[in-house]
N, C-alpha and C positions, 0 to 999 in steps of 0.2 A: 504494500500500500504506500502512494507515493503522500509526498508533504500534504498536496491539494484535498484529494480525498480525503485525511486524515484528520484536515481542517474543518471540510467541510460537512462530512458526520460528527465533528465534533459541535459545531455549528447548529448542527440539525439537533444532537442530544441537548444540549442546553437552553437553545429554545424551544422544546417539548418536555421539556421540565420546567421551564416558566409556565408555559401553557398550562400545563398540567395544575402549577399551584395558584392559577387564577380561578382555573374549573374546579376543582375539588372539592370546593367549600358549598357549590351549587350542585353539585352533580345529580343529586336525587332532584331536583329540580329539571335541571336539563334532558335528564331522562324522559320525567313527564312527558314534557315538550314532545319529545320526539315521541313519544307514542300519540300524544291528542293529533300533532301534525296527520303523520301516518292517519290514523283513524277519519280526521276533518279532512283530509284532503278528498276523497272524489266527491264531497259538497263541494269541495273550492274549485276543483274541476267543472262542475255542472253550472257553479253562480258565474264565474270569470268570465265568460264569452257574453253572457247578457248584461255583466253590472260592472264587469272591470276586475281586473287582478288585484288590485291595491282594493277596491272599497269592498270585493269581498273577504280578501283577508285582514282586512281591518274588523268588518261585521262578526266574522265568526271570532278571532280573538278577542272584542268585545266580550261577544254573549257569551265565553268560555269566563270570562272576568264574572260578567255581571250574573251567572248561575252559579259561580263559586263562591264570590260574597254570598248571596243569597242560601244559598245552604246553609253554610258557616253560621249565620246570623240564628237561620232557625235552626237547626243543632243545638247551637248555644243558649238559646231561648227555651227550648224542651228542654235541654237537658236541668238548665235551672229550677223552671217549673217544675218537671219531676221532680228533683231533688227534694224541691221546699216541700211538696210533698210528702215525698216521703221521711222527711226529718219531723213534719209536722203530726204525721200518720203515728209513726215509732214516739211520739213524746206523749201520742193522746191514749196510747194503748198502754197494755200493761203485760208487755214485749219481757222486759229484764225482769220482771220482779218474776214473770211463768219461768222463766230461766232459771232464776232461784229457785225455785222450786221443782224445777224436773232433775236439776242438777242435787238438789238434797235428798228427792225420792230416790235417785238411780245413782249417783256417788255414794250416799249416806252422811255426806257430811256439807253444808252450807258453804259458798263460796259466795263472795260480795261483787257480782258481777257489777250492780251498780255504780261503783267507786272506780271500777277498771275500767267501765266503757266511759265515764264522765273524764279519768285518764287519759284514755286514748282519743279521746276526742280534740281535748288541750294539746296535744301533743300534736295531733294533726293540724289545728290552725295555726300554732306555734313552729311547725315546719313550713305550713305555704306563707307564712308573713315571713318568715326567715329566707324563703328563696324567691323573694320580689325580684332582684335585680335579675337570677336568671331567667325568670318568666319574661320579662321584660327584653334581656337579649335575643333570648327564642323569638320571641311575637316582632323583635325586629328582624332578626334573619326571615323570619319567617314570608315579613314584605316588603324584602328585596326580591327574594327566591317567587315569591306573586309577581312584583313588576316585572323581573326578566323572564318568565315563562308568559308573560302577555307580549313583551315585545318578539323574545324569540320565536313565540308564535306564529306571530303576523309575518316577521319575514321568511320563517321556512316554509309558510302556504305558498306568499309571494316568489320568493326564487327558490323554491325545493325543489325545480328542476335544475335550476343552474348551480347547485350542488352536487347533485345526483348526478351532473352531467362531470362536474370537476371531482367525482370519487372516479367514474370512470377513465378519467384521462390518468390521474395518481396512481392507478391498483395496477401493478407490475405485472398483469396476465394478460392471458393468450386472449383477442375480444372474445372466442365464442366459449370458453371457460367463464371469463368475465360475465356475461350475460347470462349463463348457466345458473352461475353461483349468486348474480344479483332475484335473479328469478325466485331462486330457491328460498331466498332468504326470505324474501318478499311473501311469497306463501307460507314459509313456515312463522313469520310473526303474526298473520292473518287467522289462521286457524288456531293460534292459540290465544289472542285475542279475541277472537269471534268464540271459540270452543269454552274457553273456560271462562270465562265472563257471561256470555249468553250460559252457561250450566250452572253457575254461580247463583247467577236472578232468578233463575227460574227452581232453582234445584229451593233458593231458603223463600220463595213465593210461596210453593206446592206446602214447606213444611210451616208456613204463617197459616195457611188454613185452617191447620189444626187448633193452633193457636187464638184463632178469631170464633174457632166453635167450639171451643171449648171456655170461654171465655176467659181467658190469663190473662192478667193488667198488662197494660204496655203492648199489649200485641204489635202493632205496627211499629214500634222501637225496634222489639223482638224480630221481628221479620226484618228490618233493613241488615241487624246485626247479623242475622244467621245469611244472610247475600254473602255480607263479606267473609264470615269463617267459612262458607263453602269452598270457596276458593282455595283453602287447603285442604286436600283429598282425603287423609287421616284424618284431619279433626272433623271438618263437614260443620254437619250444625245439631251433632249430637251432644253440644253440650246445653245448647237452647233449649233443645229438649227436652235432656236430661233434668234439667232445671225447674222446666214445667212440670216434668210429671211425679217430681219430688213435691210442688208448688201443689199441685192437685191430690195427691195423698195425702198432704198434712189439710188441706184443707174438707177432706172428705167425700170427694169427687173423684170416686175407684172408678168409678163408668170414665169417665172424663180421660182420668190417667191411662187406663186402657185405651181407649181410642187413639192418643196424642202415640204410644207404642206402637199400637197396628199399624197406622197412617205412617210414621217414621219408617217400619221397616219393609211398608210394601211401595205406598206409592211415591214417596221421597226415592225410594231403593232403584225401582223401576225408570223412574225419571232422569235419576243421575246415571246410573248402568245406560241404557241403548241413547239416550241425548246425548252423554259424551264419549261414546263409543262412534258415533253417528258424524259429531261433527269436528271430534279431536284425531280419532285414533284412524281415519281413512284420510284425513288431510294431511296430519303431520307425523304418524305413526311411531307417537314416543310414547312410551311405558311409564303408566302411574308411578313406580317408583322413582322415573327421572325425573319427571313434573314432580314431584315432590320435593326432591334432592334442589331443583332450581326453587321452589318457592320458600323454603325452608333458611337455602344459601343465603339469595336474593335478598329476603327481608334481615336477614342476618348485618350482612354488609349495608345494604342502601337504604335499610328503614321499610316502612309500607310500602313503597314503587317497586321495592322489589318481588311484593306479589305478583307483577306483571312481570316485569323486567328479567326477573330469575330462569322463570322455564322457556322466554325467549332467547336467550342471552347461552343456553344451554342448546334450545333447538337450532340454533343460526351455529354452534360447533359441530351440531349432528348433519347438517346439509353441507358444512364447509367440508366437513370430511370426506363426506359421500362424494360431491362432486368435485375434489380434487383427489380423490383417488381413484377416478372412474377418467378422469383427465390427465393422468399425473407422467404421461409418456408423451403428452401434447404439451403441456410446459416444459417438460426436459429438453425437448427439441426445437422449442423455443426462443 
């Protein structure tokens, strides 16, 4: 390797280690992005020719903004009002003092629960006043990583071909490798975006039902939260459940609790077996155990985005592999 070359990956390493320490602090951020892009983009395809490039991908980066506040806002709003609830619920009942007493019938001996949980309680607002300042850095990082996933938005609608077009001129391969492997990748983010998200909704929908006829408080909280644990294939939304029909035995409601059981393990069972057999396992032909290993990773390393980002990030190895070693004597000769 002569001086030039030497300099000039040396060149290249240091400025991709700067890069690197501007992005890193966003990253779970910019991932986002690049999946809403992906996802928003054949709207931005369809709007662009009738409304323009720029005012649609300004329109859809808006309403990506103004649906995200808007959630947040009501999230934050339920979950308050529940809370007051149920802090008000728990102070008008006589919750700790039946505690005392199933704990002196079935221990044999009195414990003062009420002193521990008026503890624990102090101890809890006495830790969230103690870490103001980090709430506060959070909620600021939090809308920087909002402002730049709006604008980054808007411009990977707007030029996310002339990116796409400038990976392909950068990617060191043969073009019809190249294209092969763009292809592939493309489908395989597709189908596990479309696969396990549509099995996701629909999988903790089918098990809210249960929940809305059977009557458990919260039901619709319940159901949005069991969307999101579906999305991991072990856990599912067997703890929701589980929950309810603990919820429905202490409250006396054996019919109740039985149905929420039958209903979990036939038509929840049935829905998530041939749906994501249906729309995972023919499109992108990866084994529940790898999907799990990515969403498991994923949220390990990147936080929540990695529930997406994991088992793609995993499927985009499993096509790179395939189609560069199905190619890999047509790069040689290259």
């Amino acid at each position: 390797m002569d001086a030039r070359t030497a300099f000039a990956w040396a060149l290249v390493a240091a400025l991709a280690a700067i890069t690197w320490l501007l992005v890193e602090p966003f990253l779970s951020w910019l991932l986002l992005t690049g999946l809403l892009a992906v996802v928003l983009h054949p709207i931005h395809r369809r709007l662009a020719p009738r409304i323009g490039a720029r005012v649609s991908a300004g329109l859809l980066a808006v309403g990506v903004a103004v649906l995200t506040v808007a959630a947040i806002a009501a999230g934050g709003t339920l979950a308050i009002q529940r809370g007051a609830e149920l802090l008000e619920g728990v102070s008008r009942s006589d919750l700790v003092a039946r505690a005392d007493r199933l704990l002196a019938q079935y221990v044999g001996a009195g414990i003062a629960v009420e002193p521990l949980a008026e503890r624990a309680a102090d101890r809890l607002t006495s830790s969230v006043g103690g870490s103001a300042t980090s709430i506060a850095s959070a909620g600021l990082h939090a809308f920087i990583g909002f402002l730049l996933l709006t604008f980054v938005l808007y411009y990977l609608l707007k030029d996310g071909r002339r990116f796409v077009a400038w990976l392909e001129r950068v990617t060191p391969l043969a073009p019809d490798v190249r294209d092969e492997l763009f292809a592939a990748a493309d489908d395989m983010t597709w189908a596990v975006l479309k696969g396990h998200v549509l099995v996701a909704a629909v999988q903790g929908a089918v098990a809210g039902v249960s929940l809305f006829v059977t009557g458990v408080p919260q039901a619709g909280v319940l159901t949005a939260a069991m969307m999101v644990l579906a999305l991991i294939p072990v856990i599912g939304v067997a703890p929701v459940l589980g929950g309810a029909v603990v919820f429905l035995f202490a409250s006396g409601r054996v019919l109740g609790a039985a149905f929420v059981i039958v209903w979990g393990f036939t038509s929840v069972a049935i829905t998530d077996d041939y749906l994501r057999a249906y729309l995972i396992d023919r499109q992108s032909d990866m084994h529940s155990a790898v999907i799990f290993v990515g969403i498991v990773g994923g949220t390990y390393l990147l936080g929540p985005i990695g529930l997406f980002v994991g088992p793609i990030l995993i499927g985009l190895f499993k096509v790179t592999v395939e189609v560069l070693g199905v190619h890999y004597g047509v790069i040689r000769r290259a």
